[in-house]
LUMVEXDREN-876842 format. One line per field, with one value per residue (C-alpha): residue number from 0; residue in three letters; x, y, z. Coordinates in nm, 3 decimals, m for minus. Layout:
BEGIN
num = NUM, ...;
residu = ALA, ...;
c1 = X, ...;
c2 = Y, ...;
c3 = Z, ...;
# end
This chain:
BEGIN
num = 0, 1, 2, 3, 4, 5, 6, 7, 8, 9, 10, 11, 12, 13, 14, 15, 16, 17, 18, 19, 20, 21, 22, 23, 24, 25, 26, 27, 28, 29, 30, 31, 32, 33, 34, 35, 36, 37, 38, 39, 40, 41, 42, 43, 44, 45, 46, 47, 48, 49, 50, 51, 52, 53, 54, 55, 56, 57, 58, 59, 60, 61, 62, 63, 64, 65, 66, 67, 68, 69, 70, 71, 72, 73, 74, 75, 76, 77, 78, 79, 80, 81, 82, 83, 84, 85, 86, 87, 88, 89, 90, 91, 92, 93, 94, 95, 96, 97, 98, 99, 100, 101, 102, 103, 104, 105, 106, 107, 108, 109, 110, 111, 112, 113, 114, 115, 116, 117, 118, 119, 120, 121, 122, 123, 124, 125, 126, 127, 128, 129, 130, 131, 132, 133, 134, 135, 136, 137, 138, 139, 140, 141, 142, 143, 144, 145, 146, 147, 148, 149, 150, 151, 152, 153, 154, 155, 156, 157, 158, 159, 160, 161, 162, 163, 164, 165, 166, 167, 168, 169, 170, 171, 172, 173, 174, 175, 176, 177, 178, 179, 180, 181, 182, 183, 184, 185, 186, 187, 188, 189, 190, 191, 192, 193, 194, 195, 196, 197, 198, 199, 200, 201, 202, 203, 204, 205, 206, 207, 208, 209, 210, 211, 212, 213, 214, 215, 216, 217, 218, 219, 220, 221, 222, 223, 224, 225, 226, 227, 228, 229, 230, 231, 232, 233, 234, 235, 236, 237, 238, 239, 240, 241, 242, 243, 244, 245, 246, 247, 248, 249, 250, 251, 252, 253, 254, 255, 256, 257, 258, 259, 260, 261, 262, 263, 264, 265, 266, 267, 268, 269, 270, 271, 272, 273, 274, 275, 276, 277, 278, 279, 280, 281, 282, 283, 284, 285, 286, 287, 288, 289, 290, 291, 292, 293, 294, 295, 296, 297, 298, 299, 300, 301, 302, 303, 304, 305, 306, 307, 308, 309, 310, 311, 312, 313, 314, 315, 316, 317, 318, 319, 320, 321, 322, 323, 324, 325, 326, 327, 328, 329, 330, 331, 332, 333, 334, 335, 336, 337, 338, 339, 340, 341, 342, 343, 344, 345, 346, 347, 348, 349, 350, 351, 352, 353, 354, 355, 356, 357, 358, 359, 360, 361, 362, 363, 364, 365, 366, 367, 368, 369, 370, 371, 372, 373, 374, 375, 376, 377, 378, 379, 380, 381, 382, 383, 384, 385, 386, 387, 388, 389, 390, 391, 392, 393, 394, 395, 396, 397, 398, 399, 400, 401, 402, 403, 404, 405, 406, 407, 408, 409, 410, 411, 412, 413, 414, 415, 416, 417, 418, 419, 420, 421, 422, 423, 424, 425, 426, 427, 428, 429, 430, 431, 432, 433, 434, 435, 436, 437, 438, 439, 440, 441, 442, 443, 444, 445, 446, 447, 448, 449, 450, 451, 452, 453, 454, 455, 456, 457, 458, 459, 460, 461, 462, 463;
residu = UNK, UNK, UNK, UNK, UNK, UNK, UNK, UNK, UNK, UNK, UNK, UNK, UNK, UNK, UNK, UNK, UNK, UNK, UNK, UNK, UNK, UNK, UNK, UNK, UNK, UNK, UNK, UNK, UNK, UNK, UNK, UNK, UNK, UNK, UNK, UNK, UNK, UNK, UNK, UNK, UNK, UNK, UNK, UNK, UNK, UNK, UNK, UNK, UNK, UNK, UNK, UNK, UNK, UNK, UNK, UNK, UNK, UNK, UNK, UNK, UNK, UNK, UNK, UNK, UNK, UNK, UNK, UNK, UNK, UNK, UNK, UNK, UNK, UNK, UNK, UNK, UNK, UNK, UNK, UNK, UNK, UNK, UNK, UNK, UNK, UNK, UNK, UNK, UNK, UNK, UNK, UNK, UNK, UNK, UNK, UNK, UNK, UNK, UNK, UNK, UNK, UNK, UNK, UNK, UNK, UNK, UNK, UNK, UNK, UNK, UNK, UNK, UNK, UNK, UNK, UNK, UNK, UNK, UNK, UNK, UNK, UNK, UNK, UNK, UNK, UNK, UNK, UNK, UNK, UNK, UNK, UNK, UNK, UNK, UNK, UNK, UNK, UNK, UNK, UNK, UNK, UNK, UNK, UNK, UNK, UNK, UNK, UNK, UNK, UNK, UNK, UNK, UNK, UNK, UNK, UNK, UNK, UNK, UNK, UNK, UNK, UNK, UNK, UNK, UNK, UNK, UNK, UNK, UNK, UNK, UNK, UNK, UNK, UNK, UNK, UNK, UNK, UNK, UNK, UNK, UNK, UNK, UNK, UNK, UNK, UNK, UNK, UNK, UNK, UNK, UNK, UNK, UNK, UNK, UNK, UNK, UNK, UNK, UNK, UNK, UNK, UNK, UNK, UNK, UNK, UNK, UNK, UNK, UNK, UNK, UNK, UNK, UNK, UNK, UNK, UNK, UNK, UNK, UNK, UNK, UNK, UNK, UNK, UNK, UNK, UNK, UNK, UNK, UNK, UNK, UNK, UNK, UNK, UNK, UNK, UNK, UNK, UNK, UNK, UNK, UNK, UNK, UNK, UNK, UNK, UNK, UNK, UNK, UNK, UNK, UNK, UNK, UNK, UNK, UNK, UNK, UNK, UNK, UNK, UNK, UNK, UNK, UNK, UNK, UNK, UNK, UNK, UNK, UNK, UNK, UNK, UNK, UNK, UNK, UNK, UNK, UNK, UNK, UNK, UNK, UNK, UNK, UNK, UNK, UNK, UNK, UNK, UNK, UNK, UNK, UNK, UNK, UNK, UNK, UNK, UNK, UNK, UNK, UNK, UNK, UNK, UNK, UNK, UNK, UNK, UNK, UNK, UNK, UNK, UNK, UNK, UNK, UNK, UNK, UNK, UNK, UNK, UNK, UNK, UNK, UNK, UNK, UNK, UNK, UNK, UNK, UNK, UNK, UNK, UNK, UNK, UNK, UNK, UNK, UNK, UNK, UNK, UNK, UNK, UNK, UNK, UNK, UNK, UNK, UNK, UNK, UNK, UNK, UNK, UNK, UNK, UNK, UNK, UNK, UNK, UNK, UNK, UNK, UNK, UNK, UNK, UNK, UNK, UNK, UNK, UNK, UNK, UNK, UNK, UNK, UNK, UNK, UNK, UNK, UNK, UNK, UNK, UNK, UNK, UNK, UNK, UNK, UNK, UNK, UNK, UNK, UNK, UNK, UNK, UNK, UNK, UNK, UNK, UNK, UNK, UNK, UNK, UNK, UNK, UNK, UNK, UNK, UNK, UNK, UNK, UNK, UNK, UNK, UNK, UNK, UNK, UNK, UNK, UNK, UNK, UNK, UNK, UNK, UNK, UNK, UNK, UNK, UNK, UNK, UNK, UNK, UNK, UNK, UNK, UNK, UNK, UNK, UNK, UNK, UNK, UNK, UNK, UNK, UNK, UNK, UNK, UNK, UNK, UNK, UNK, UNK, UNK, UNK, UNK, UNK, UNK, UNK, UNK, UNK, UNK, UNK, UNK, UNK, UNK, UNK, UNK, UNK, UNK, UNK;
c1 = m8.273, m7.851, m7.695, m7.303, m7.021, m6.689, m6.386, m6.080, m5.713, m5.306, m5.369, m5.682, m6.016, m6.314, m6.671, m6.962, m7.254, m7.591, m7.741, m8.016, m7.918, m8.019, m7.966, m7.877, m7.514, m7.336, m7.236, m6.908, m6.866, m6.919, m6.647, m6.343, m6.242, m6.446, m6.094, m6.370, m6.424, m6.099, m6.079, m5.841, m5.803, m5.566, m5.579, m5.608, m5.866, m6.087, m6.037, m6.092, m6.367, m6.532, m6.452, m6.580, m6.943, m6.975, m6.930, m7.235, m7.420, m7.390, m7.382, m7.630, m8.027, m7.959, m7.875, m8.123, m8.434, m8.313, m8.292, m8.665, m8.800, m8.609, m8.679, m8.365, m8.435, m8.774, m8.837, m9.015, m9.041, m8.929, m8.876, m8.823, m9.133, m9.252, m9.024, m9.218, m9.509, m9.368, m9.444, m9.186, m9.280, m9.045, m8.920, m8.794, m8.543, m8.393, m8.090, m7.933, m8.009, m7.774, m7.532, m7.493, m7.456, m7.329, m7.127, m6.958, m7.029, m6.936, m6.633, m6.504, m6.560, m6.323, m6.133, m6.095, m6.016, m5.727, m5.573, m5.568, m5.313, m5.028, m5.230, m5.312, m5.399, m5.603, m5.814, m5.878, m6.003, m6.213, m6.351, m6.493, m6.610, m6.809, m6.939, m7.044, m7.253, m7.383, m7.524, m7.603, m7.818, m7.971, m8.073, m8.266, m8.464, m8.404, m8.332, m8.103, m7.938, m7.546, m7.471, m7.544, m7.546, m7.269, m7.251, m7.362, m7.023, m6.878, m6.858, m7.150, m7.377, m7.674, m7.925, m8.173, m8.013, m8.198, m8.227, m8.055, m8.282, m8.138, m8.020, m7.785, m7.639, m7.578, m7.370, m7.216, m7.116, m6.952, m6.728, m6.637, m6.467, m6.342, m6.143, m6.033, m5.885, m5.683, m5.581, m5.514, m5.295, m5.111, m4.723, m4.721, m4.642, m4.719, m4.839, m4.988, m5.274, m5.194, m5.324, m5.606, m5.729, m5.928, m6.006, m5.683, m5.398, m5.386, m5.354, m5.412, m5.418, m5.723, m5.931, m5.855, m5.998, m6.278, m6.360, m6.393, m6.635, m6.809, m6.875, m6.993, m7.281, m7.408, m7.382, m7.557, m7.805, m7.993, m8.013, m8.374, m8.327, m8.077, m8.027, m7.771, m7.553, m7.593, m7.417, m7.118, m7.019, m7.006, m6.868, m6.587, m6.543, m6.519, m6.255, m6.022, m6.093, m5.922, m6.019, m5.876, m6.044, m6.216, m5.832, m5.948, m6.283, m6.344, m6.539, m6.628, m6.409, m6.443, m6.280, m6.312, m6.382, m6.712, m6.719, m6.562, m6.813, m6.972, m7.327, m7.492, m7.359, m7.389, m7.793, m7.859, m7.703, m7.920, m8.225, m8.246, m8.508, m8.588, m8.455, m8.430, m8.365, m8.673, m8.838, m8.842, m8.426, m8.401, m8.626, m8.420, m8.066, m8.265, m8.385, m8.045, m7.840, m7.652, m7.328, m7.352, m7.627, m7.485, m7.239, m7.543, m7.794, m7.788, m8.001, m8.317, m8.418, m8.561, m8.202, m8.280, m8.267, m8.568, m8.687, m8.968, m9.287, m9.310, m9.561, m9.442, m9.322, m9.192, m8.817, m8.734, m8.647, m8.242, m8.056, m7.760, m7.477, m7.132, m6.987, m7.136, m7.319, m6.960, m6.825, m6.531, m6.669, m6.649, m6.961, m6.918, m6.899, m6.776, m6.624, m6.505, m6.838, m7.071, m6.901, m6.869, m7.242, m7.263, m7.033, m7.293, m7.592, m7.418, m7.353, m7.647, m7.862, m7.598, m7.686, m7.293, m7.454, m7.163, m6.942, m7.271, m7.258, m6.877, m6.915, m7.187, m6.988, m6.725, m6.938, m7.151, m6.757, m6.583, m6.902, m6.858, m6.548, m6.525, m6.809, m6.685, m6.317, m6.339, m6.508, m6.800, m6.832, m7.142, m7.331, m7.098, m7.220, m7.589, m7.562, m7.220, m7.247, m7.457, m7.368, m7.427, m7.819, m7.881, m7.835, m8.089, m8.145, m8.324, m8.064, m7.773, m8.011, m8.119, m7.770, m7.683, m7.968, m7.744, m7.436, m7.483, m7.665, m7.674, m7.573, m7.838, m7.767, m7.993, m8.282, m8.201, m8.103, m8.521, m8.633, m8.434, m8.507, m8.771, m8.647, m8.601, m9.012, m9.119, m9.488, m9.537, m9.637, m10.022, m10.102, m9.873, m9.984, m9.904, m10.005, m9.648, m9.268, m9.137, m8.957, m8.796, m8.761, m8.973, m8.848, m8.675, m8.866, m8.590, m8.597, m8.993, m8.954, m8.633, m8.583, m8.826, m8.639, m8.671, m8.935, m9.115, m9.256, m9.410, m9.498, m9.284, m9.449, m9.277, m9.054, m8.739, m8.602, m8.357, m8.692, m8.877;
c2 = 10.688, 10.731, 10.453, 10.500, 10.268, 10.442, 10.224, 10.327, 10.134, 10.296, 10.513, 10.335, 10.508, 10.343, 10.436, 10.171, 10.373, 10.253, 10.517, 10.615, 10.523, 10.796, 10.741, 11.155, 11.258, 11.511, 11.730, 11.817, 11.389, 11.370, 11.668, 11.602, 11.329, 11.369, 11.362, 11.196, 10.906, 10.719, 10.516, 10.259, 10.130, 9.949, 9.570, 9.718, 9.944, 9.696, 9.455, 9.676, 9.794, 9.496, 9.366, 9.643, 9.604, 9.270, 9.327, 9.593, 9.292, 9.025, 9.241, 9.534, 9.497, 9.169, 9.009, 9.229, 9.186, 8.823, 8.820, 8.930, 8.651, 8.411, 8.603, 8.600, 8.984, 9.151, 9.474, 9.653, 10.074, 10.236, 9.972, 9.745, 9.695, 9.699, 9.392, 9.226, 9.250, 9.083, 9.395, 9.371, 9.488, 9.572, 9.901, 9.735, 9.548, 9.802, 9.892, 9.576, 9.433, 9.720, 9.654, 9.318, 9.370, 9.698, 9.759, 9.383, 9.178, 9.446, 9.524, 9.155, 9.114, 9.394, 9.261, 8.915, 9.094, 9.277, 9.077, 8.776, 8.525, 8.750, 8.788, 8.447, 8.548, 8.821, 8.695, 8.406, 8.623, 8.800, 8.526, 8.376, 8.700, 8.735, 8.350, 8.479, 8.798, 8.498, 8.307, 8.540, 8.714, 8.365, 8.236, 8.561, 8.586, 8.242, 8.324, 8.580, 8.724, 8.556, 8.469, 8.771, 9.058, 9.269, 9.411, 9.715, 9.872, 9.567, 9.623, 9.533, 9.603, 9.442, 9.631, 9.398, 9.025, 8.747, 8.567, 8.218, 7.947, 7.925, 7.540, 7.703, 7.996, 7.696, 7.557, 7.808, 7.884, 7.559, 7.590, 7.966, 7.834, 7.592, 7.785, 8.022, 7.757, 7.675, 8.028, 8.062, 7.706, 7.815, 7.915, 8.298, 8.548, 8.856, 9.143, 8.994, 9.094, 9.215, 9.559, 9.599, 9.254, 9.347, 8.985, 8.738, 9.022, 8.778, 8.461, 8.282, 7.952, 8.104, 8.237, 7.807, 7.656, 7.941, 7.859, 7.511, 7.539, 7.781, 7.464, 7.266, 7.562, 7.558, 7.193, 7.141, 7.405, 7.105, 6.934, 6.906, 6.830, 6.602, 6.451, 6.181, 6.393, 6.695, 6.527, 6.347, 6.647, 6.882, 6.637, 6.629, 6.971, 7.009, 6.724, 6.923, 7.240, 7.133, 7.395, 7.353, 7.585, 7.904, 8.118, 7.996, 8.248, 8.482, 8.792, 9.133, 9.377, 9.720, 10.005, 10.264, 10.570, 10.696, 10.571, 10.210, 10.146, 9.758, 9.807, 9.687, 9.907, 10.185, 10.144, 10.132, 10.461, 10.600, 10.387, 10.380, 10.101, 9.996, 9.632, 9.485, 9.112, 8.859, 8.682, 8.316, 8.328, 8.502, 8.215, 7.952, 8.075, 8.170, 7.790, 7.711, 7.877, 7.934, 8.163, 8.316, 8.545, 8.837, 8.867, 8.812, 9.086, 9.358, 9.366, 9.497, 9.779, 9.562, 9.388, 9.126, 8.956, 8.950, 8.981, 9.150, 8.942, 8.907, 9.168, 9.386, 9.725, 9.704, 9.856, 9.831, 9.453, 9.324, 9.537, 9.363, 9.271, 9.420, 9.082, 9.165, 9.481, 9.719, 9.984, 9.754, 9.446, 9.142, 9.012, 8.665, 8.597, 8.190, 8.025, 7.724, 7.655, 7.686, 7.414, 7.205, 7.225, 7.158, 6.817, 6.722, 6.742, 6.548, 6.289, 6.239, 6.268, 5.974, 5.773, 5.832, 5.922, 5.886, 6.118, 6.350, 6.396, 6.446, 6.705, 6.889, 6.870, 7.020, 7.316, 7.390, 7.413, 7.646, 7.838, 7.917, 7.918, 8.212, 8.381, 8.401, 8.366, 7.974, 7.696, 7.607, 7.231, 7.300, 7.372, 7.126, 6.853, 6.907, 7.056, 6.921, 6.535, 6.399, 6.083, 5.856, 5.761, 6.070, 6.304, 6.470, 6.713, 6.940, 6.943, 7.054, 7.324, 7.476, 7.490, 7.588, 7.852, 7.999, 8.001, 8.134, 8.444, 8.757, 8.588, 8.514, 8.161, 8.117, 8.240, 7.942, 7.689, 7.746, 7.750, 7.378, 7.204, 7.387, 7.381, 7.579, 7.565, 7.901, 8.043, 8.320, 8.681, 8.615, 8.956, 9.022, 9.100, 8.753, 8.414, 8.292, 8.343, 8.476, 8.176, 8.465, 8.848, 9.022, 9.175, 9.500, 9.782, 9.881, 9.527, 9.535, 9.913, 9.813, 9.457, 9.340, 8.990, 8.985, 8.756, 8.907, 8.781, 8.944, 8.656, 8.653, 8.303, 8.144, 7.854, 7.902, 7.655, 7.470, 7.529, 7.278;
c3 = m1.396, m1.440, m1.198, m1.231, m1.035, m0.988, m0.915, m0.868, m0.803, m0.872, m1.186, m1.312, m1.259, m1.452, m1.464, m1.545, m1.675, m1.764, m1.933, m2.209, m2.573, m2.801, m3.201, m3.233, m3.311, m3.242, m3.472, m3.413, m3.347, m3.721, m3.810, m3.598, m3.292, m2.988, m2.718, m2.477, m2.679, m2.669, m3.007, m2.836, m2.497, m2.345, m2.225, m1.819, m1.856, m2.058, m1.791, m1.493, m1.697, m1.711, m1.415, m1.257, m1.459, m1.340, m1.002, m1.064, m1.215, m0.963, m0.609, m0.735, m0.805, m0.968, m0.583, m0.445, m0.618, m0.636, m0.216, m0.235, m0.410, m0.222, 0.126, 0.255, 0.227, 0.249, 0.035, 0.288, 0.111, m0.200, m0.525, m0.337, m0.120, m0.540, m0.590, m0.277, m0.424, m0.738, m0.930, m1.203, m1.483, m1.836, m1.731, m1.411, m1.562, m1.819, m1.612, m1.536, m1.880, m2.032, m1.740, m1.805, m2.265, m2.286, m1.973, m1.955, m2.221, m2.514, m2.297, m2.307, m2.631, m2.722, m2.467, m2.644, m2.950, m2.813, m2.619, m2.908, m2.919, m2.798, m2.489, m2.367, m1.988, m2.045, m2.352, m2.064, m1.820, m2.043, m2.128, m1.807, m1.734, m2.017, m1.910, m1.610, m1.733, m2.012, m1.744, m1.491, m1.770, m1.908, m1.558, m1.498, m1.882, m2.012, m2.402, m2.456, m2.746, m2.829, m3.151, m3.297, m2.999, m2.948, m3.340, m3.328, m3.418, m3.648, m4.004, m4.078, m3.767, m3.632, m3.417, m3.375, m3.278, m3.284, m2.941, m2.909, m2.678, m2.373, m2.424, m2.690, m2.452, m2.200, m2.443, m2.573, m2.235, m2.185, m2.517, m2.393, m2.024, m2.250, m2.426, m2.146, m2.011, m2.271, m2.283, m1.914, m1.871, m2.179, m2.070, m1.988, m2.279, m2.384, m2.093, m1.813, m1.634, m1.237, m1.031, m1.306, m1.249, m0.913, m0.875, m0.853, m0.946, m1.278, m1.125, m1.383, m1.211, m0.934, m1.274, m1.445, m1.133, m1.101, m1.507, m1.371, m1.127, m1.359, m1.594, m1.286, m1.238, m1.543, m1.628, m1.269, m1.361, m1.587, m1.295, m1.455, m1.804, m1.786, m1.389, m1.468, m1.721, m1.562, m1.217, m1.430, m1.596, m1.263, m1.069, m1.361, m1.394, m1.025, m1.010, m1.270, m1.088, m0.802, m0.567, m0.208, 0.011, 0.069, m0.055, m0.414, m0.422, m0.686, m0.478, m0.601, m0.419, m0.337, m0.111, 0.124, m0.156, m0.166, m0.546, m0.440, m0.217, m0.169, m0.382, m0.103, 0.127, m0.101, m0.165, 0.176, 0.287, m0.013, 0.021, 0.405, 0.525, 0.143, 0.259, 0.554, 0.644, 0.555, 0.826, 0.717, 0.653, 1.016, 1.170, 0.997, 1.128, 1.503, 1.500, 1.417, 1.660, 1.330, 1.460, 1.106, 1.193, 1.377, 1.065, 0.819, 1.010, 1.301, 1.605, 1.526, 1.722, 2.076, 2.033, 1.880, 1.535, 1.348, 0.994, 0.786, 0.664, 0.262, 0.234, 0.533, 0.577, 0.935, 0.919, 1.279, 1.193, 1.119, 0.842, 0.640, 0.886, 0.851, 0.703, 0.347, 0.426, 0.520, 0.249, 0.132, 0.210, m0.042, m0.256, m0.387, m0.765, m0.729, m0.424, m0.259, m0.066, m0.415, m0.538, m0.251, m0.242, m0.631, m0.552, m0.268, m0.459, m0.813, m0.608, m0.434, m0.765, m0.854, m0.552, m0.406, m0.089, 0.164, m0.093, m0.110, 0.270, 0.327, 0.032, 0.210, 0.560, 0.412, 0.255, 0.594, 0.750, 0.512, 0.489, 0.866, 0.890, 0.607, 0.760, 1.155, 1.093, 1.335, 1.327, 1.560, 1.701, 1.839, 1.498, 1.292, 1.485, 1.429, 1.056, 0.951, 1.051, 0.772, 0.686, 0.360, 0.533, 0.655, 0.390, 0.180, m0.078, 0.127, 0.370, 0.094, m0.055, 0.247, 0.405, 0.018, 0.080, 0.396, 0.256, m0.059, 0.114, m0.087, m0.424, m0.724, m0.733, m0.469, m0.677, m0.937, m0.669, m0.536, m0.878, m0.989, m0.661, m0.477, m0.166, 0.083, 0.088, 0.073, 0.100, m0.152, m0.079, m0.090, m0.171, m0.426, m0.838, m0.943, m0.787, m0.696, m0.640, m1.025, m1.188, m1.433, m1.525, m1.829, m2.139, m2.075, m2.291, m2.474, m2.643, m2.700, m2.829, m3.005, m3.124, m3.357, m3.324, m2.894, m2.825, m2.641, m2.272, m1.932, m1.738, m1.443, m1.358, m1.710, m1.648, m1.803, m2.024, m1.744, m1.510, m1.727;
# end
């Protein structure tokens, strides 16, 4: 299957394809120029390229198939009643894997390139995109190939990387928002990045802080390994980040065009009643009077809002709400409220339980107020009072687990802390929620050096 994203903004109109790789050449490629094939782009088209990619990566199939296993969704026909059945198999995966290394993370490397020390801002931005495909692609498959992907047009080229262990890529992450920061706080020279940066109009002050609390995700993402370190070094990172509120967000953004479209919009006018909203995330927010719901879901079709079992085809239950589910509505890459959250639960896991509570009582606030557009007394005092004895780190995850709705975050929240507790599909092809994604066939076919793995049940490394 061809899945193609068309995005366009002033004179800039980009395409993200993920299509089959075929070793043939043409034959008049080999004779004269192809005048399709561009042999040099500029600095704005690599970034609204890219940009563009990873917006595909992190509000496409990705989110959804990650909203299945964490039943805030409920794949109830089509793929994705397949995906509720944890039926994911290697040719499942194919599309987003290419997405995510030859759609984004090829594109910022050229990007890098390009831009070089002339370019400060850009190379910057490139850079914590490519962080982000990094670790949205290691949280999903664990080890991944880095140090030696993306070659398959250098001098030299190399078809068949070998994959780094994930413990490396984590790292490897860190040094790269490193160094984006250095490049973004640098004094501004060279071009600079505005209408073709979809994200911040090259602020490069909203991408340091955002590369900030990028380094607080993945250092809390060894929450695991390494509880003590892991909590030090987010709550640092958050500290220099410095975000102030929810106008600091970095959110996928898309128009009214039929080829601008919000992804999740866009799949559900062509997969009609292939998702609707999962029953145990509708209960919660019902229990909860949470005032977030009738932006989160629709009525159903008695009026109410209700959501499909795990292993339930019923689509007469709650479809995606208008708040993320509209044509140009926003999909979250890294916001305010994530790391909020991430500050509540480093300090609890350091015992600072009075700053672990005022962290999370900020989060549940900003989360509503973003959501609604006002704040709500009612549900602040019964889910945004904690205090320093009170708290818990059930309570931070599963408010986490509402406000970070639609993203794939949640998916590795559940799978470091286990909670919100969640009952598997029991009649599903594996015993259990998948813990990670197999290895896309083109890699098994292709790669003699992927190691190879299609137990969705595998802990990855951060997942002990």
């Amino acid at each position: 299957m061809k899945k193609s994203i068309i995005y366009k903004t002033g004179i800039v109109s980009m395409m993200v394809a993920v299509l089959s790789i075929t070793s043939c050449e043409k034959y008049l490629d080999k004779v004269r120029p192809n005048p399709n094939n561009a042999e040099d782009v500029s600095m704005d088209n690599l970034l609204a390229n890219v940009e563009v990619a990873t917006f595909c990566n992190y509000s496409g199939n990705n989110a959804r198939r990650a909203g299945i296993f964490t039943q805030h969704l409920a794949g109830t026909d089509g793929q994705m009643q397949i995906v509720a059945a944890y039926n994911v198999t290697e040719n499942d995966v194919t599309n987003e894997w290419k997405t995510i290394f030859s759609s984004a993370l090829i594109n910022c490397d050229k990007l890098i390139t390009k831009a070089g020390d002339a370019n400060p801002y850009y190379r910057g931005i490139a850079k914590v995109i490519k962080a982000m495909n990094l670790g949205l692609a290691t949280d999903q498959w664990g080890d991944i190939p880095n140090s030696e992907a993306l070659q398959g047009d250098a001098a030299t080229p190399n078809f068949t990387p070998h994959y780094d262990a994930q413990a490396t890529v984590l790292t490897d992450i860190q040094s790269l928002l490193s160094s984006a920061i250095v490049d973004l706080t640098q004094a501004p020279i060279g071009t600079l990045p505005s209408m073709n940066d979809f994200v911040f109009n090259g602020d490069n002050t909203k991408w340091t802080k955002i590369a900030w609390v990028l380094k607080a995700r993945y250092a809390n993402h060894e929450s695991k390994r390494n509880p003590t370190q892991s909590a030090t070094d987010a709550l640092s990172y958050l500290t220099s980040a410095g975000m102030t509120g929810n106008a600091d967000d970095a959110n996928c953004i898309f128009g009214p065009a039929g080829n601008e479209n919000n992804q999740w919009f866009a799949f559900n006018q062509t997969r009609f009643g292939y998702i609707r909203m999962g029953k145990f995330f509708i209960d919660m927010m019902n229990t909860n009077s949470d005032p977030r719901l009738p932006f989160y879901a629709t009525l159903d079709d008695t009026g109410a809002y209700t959501g499909s079992g795990v292993s339930s085809n019923d689509i007469t239950t709650s479809q995606l709400g208008t708040y993320y589910g509209s044509a140009t509505s926003i999909a979250p890459l890294c916001t305010y409220v994530e790391a909020k959250f991430i500050e509540a639960e480093a300090n609890l896991r350091l015992g600072n339980t009075v700053d672990a509570a005022t962290a999370h009582n900020d989060a549940v606030k900003a989360s509503v107020l973003a959501v609604t557009g006002a704040t709500n007394a009612t549900y602040e005092l019964a889910h945004a009072s904690e205090t320093g004895g009170s708290i818990t780190l059930q309570k931070i995850m599963e408010e986490k687990y509402v406000a970070l709705f639609t993203q794939v975050e949640s998916w590795s929240d559940w799978r470091r802390t286990g909670f919100p507790v969640l009952t598997p599909n029991a009649a599903a092809a594996v015993a259990g929620i998948p813990r990670s994604l197999p290895t896309s066939v083109d890699e098994r076919v292709n790669n003699p050096n992927a190691p190879v793995q299609n137990n969705i049940l595998n802990h990855i490394w951060w997942d002990l």
